[in-house]
N, CA, C and O atoms as a Tinker XYZ file with bonds, in Angstrom:
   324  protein
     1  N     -6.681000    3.824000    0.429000    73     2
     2  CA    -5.266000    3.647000    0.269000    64     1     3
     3  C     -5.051000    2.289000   -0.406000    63     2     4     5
     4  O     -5.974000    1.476000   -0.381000    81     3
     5  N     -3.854000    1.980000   -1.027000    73     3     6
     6  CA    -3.863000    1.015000   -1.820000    64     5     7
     7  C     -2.280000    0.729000   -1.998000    63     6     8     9
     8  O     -1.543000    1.658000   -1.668000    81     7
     9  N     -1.718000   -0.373000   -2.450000    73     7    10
    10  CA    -0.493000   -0.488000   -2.216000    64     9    11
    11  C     -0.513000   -1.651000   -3.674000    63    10    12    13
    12  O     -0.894000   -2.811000   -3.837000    81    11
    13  N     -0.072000   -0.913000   -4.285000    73    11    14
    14  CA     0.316000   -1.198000   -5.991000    64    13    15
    15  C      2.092000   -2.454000   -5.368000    63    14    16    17
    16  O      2.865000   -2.091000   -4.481000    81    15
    17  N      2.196000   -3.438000   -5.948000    73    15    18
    18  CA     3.255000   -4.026000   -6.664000    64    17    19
    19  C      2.930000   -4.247000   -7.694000    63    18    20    21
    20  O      1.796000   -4.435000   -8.133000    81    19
    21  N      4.492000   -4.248000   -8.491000    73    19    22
    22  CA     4.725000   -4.418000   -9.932000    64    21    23
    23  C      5.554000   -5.903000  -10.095000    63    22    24    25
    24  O      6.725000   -6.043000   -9.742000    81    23
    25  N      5.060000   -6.542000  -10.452000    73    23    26
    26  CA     5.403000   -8.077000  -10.589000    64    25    27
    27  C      5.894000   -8.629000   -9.700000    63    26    28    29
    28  O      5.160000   -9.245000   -8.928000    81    27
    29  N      7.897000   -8.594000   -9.408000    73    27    30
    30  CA     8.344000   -9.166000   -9.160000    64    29    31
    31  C      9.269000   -8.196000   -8.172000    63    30    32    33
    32  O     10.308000   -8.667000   -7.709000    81    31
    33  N      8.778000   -6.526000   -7.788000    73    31    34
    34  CA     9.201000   -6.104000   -7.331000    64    33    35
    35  C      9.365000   -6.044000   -6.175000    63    34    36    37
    36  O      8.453000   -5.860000   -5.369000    81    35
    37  N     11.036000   -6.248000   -5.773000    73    35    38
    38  CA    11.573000   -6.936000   -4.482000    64    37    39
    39  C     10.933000   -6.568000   -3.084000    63    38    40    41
    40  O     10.589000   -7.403000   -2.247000    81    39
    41  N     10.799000   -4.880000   -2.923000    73    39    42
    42  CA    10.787000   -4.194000   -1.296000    64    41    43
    43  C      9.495000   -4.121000   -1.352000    63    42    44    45
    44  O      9.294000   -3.463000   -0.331000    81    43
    45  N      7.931000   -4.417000   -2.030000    73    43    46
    46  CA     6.329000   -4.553000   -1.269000    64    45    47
    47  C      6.752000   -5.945000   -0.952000    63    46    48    49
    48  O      5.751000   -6.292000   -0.324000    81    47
    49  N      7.632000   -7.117000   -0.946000    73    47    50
    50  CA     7.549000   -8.491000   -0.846000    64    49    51
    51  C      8.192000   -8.448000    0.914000    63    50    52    53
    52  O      8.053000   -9.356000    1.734000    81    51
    53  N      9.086000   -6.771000    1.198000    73    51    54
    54  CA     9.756000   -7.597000    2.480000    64    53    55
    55  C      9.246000   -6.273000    3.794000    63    54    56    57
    56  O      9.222000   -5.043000    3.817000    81    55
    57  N      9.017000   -7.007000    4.428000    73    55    58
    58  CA     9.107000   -8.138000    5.065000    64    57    59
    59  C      7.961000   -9.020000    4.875000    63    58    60    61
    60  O      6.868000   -8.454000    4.906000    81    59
    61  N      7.967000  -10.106000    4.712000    73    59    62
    62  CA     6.772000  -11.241000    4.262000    64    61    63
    63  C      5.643000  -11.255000    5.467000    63    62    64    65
    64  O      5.912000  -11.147000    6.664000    81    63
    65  N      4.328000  -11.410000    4.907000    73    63    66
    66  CA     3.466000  -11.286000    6.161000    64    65    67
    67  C      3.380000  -12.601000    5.917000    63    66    68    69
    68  O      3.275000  -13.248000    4.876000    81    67
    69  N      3.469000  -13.014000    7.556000    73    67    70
    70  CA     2.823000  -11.893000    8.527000    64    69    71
    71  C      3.451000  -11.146000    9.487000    63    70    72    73
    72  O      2.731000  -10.555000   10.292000    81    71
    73  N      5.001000  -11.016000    9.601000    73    71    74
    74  CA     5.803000  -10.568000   10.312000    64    73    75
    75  C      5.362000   -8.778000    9.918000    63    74    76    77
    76  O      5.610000   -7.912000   10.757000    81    75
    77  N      4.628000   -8.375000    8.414000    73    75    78
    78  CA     4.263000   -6.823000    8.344000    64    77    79
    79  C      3.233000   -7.282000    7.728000    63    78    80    81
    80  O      3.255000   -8.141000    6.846000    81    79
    81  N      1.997000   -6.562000    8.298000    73    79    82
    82  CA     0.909000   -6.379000    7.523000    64    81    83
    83  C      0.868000   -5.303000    6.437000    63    82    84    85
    84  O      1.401000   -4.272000    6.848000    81    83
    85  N      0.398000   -5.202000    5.155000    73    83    86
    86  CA     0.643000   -4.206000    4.454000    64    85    87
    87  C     -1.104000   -3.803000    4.373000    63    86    88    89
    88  O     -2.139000   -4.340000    4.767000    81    87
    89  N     -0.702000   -2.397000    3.539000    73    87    90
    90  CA    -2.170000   -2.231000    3.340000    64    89    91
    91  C     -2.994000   -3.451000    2.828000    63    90    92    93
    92  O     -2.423000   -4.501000    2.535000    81    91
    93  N     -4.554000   -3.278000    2.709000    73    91    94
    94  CA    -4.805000   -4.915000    2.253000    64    93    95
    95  C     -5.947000   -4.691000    0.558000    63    94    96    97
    96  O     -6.446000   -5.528000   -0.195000    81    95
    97  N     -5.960000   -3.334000    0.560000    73    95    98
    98  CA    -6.325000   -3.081000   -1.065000    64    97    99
    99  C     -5.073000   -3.300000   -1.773000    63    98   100   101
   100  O     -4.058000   -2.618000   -1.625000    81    99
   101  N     -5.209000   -4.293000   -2.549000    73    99   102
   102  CA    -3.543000   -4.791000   -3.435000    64   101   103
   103  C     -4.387000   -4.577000   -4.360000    63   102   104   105
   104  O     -5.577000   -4.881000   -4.439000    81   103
   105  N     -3.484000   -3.856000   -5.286000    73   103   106
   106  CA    -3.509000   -3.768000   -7.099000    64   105   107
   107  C     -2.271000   -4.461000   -6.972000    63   106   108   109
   108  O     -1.524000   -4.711000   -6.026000    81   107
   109  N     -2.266000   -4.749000   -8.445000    73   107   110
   110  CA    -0.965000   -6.104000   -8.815000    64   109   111
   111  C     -0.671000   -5.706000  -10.360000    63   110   112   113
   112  O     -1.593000   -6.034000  -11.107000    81   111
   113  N      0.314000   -5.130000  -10.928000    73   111   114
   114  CA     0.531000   -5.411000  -12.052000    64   113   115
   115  C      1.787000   -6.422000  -12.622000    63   114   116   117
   116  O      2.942000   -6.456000  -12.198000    81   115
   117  N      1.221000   -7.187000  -13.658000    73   115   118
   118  CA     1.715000   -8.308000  -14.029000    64   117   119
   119  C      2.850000   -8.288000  -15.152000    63   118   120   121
   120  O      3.021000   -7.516000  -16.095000    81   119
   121  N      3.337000   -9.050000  -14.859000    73   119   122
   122  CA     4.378000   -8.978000  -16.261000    64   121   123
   123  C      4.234000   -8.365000  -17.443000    63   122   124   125
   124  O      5.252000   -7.942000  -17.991000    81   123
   125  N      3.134000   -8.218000  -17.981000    73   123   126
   126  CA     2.729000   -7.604000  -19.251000    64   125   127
   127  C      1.926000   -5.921000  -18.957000    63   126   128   129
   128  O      1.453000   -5.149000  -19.791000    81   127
   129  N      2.016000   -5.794000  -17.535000    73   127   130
   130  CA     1.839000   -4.672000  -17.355000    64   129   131
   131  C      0.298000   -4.205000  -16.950000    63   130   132   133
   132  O     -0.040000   -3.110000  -16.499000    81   131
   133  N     -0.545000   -5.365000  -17.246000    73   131   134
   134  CA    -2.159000   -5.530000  -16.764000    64   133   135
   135  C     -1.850000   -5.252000  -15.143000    63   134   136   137
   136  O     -0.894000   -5.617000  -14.459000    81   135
   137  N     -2.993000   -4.488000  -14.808000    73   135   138
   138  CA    -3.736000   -4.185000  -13.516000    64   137   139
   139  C     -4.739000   -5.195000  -13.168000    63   138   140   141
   140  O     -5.696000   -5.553000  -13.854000    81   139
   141  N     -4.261000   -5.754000  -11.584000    73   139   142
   142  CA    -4.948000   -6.713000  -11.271000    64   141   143
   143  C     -5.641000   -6.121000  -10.044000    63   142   144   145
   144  O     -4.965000   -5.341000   -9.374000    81   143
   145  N     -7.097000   -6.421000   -9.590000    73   143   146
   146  CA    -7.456000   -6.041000   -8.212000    64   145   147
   147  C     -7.512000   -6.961000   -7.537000    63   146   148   149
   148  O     -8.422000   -6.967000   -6.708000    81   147
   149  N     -6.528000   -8.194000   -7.594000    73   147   150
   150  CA    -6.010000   -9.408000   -6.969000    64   149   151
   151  C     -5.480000  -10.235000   -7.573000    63   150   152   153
   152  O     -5.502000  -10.431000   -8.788000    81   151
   153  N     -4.771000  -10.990000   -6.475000    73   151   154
   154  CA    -3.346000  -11.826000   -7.135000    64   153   155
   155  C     -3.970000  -13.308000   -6.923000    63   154   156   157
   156  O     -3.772000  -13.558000   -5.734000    81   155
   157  N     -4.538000  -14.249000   -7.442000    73   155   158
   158  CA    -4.772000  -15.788000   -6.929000    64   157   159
   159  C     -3.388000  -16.321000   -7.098000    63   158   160   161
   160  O     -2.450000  -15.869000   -7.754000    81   159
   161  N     -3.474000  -17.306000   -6.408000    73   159   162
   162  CA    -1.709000  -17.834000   -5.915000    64   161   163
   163  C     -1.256000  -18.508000   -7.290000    63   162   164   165
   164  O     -0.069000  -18.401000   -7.600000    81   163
   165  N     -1.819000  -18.951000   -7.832000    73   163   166
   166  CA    -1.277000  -20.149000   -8.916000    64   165   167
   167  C     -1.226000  -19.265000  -10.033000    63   166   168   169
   168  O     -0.267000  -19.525000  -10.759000    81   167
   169  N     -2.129000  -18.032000  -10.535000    73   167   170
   170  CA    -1.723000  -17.392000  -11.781000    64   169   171
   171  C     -0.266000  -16.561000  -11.477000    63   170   172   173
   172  O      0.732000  -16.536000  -12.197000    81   171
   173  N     -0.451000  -15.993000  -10.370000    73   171   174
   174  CA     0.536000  -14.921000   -9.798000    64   173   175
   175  C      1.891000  -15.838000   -9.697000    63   174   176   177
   176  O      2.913000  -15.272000  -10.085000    81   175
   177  N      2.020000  -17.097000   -9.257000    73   175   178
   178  CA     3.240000  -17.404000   -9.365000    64   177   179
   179  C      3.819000  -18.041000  -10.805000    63   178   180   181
   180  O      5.019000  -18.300000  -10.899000    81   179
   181  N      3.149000  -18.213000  -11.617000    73   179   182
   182  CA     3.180000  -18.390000  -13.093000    64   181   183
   183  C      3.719000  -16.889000  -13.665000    63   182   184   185
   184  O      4.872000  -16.663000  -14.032000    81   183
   185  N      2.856000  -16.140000  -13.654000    73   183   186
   186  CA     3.384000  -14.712000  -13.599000    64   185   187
   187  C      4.857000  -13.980000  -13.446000    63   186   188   189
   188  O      5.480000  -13.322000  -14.279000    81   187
   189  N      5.249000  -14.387000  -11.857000    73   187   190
   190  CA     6.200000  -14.217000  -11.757000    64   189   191
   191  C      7.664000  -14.656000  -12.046000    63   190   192   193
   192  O      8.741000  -14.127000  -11.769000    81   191
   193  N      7.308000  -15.899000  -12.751000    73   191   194
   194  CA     8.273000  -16.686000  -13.663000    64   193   195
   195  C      8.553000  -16.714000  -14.827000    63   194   196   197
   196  O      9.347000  -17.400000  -15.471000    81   195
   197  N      7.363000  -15.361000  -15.282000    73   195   198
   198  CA     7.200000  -15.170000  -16.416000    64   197   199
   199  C      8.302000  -14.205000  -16.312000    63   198   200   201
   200  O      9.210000  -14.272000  -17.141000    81   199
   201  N      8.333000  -13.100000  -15.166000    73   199   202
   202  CA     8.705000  -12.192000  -15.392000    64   201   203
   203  C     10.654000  -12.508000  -14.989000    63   202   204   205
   204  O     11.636000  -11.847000  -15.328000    81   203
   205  N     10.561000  -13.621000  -14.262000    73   203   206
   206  CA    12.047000  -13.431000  -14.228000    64   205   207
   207  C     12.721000  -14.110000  -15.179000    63   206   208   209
   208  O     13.946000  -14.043000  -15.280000    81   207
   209  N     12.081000  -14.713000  -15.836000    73   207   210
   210  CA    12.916000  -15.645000  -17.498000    64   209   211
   211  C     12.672000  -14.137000  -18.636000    63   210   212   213
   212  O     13.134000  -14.207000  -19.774000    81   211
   213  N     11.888000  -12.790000  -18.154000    73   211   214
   214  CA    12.364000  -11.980000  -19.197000    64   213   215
   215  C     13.446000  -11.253000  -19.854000    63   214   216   217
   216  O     13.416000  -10.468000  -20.802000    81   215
   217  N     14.520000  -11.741000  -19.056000    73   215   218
   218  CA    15.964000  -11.674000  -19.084000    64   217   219
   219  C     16.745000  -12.236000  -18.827000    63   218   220   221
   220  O     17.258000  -11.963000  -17.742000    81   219
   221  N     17.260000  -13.215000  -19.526000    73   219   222
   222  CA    17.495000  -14.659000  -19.165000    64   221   223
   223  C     19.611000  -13.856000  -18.597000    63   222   224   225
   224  O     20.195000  -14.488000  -17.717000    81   223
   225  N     20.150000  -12.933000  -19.060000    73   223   226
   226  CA    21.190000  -12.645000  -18.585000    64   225   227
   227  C     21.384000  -11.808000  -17.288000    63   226   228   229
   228  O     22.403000  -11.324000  -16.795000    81   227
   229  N     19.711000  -11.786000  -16.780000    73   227   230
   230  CA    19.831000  -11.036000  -15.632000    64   229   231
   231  C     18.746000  -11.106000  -14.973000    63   230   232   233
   232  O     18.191000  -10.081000  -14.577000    81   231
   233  N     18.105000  -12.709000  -14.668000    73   231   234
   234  CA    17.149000  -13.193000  -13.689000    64   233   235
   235  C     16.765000  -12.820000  -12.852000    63   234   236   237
   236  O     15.572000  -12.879000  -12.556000    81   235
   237  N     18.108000  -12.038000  -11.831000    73   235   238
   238  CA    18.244000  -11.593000  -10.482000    64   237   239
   239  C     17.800000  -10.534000  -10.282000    63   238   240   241
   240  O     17.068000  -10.329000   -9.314000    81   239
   241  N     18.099000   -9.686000  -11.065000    73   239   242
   242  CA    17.620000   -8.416000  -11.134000    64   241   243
   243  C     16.432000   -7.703000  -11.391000    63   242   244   245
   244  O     16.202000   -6.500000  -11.268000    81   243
   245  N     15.568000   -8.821000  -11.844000    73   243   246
   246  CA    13.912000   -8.352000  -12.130000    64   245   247
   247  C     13.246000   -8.295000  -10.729000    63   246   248   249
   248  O     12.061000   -7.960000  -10.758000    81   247
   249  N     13.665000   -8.502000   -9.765000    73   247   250
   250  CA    13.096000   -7.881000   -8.294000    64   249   251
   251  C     13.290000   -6.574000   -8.128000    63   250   252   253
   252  O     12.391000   -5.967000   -7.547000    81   251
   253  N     14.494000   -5.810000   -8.588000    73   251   254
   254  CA    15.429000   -4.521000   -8.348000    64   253   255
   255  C     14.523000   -3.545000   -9.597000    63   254   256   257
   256  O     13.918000   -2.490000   -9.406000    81   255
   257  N     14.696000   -4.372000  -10.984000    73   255   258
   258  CA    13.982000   -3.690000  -11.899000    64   257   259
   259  C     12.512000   -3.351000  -11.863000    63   258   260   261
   260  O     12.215000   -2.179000  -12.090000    81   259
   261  N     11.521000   -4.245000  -11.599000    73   259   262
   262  CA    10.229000   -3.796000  -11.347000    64   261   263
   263  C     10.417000   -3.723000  -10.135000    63   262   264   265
   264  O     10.094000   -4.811000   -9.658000    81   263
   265  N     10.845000   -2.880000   -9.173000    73   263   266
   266  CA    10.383000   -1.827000   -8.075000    64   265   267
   267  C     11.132000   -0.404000   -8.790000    63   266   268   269
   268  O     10.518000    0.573000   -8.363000    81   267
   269  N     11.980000   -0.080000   -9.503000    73   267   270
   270  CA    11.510000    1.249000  -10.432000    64   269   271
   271  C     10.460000    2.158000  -10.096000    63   270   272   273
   272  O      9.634000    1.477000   -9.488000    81   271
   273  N     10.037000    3.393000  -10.175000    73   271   274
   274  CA     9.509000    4.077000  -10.302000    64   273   275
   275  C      8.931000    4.150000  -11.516000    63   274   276   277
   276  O      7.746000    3.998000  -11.810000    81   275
   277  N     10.045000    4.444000  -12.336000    73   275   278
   278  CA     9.183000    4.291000  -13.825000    64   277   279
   279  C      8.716000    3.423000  -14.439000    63   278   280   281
   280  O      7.885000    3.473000  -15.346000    81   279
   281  N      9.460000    2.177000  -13.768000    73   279   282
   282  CA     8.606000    0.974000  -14.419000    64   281   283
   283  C      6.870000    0.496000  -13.832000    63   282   284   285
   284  O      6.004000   -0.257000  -14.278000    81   283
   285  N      6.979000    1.375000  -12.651000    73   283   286
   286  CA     5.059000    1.699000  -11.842000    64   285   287
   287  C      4.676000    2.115000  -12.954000    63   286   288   289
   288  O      3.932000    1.549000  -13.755000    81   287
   289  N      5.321000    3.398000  -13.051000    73   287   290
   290  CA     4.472000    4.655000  -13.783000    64   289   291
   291  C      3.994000    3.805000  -15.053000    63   290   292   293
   292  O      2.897000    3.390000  -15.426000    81   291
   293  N      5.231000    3.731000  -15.526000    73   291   294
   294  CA     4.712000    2.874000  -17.222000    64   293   295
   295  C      4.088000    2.045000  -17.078000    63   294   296   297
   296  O      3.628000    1.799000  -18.193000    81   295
   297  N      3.554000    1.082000  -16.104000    73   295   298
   298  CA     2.772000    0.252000  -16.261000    64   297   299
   299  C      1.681000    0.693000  -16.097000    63   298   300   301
   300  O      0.867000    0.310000  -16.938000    81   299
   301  N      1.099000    1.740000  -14.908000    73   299   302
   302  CA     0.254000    2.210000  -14.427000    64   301   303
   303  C     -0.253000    3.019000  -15.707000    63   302   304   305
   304  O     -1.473000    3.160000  -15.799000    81   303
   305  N      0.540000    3.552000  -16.683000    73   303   306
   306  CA     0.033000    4.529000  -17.846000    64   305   307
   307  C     -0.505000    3.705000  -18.667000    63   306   308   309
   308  O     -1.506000    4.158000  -19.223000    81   307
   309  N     -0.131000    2.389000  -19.020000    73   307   310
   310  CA    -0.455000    1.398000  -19.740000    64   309   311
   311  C     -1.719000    0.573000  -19.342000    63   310   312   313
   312  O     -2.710000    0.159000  -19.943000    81   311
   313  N     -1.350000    0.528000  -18.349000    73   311   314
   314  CA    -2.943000   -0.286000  -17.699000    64   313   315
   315  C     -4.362000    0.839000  -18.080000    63   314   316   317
   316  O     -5.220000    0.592000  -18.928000    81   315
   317  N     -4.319000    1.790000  -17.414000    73   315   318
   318  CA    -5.161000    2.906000  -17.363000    64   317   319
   319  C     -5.535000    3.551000  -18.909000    63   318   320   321
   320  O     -6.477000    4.312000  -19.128000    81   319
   321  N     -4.391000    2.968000  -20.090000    73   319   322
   322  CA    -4.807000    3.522000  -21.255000    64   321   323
   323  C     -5.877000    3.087000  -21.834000    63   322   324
   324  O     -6.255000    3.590000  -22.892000    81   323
């Protein structure tokens, strides 16, 4: 079992562990849509700043946007191509 987040997507982030343990095989895909089989703290939060300046009129919303479905899928199709 494995528990995919997509960048900056809001609901794998809550509740923060350790209040929930999540599964602990993490895939990670990154702003550009690469498959990671781990997140180190300092690229991943670079990463994620990447991903919320990708819309500078709607910062807020790149938590809401990459948890999408299709934005998994498309990444997941992209990674795997």
């Amino acid at each position: 079992m494995y528990r995919f987040v997509n960048n900056n997507g809001i609901v794998p982030q809550l509740p923060p562990e350790p209040v929930r343990t999540h599964v602990r095989a993490l895939r990670y895909l990154d702003s550009e849509g690469r498959l990671h089989e781990s997140v180190p703290l300092l690229p991943a939060l670079g990463d994620r700043a990447r991903g919320l300046t990708a819309d500078p009129f709607a910062p807020a919303a790149d938590g809401v946007r990459d948890h999408l479905m299709r934005h998994y899928l498309a990444a997941l199709e992209h990674g795997l191509a």
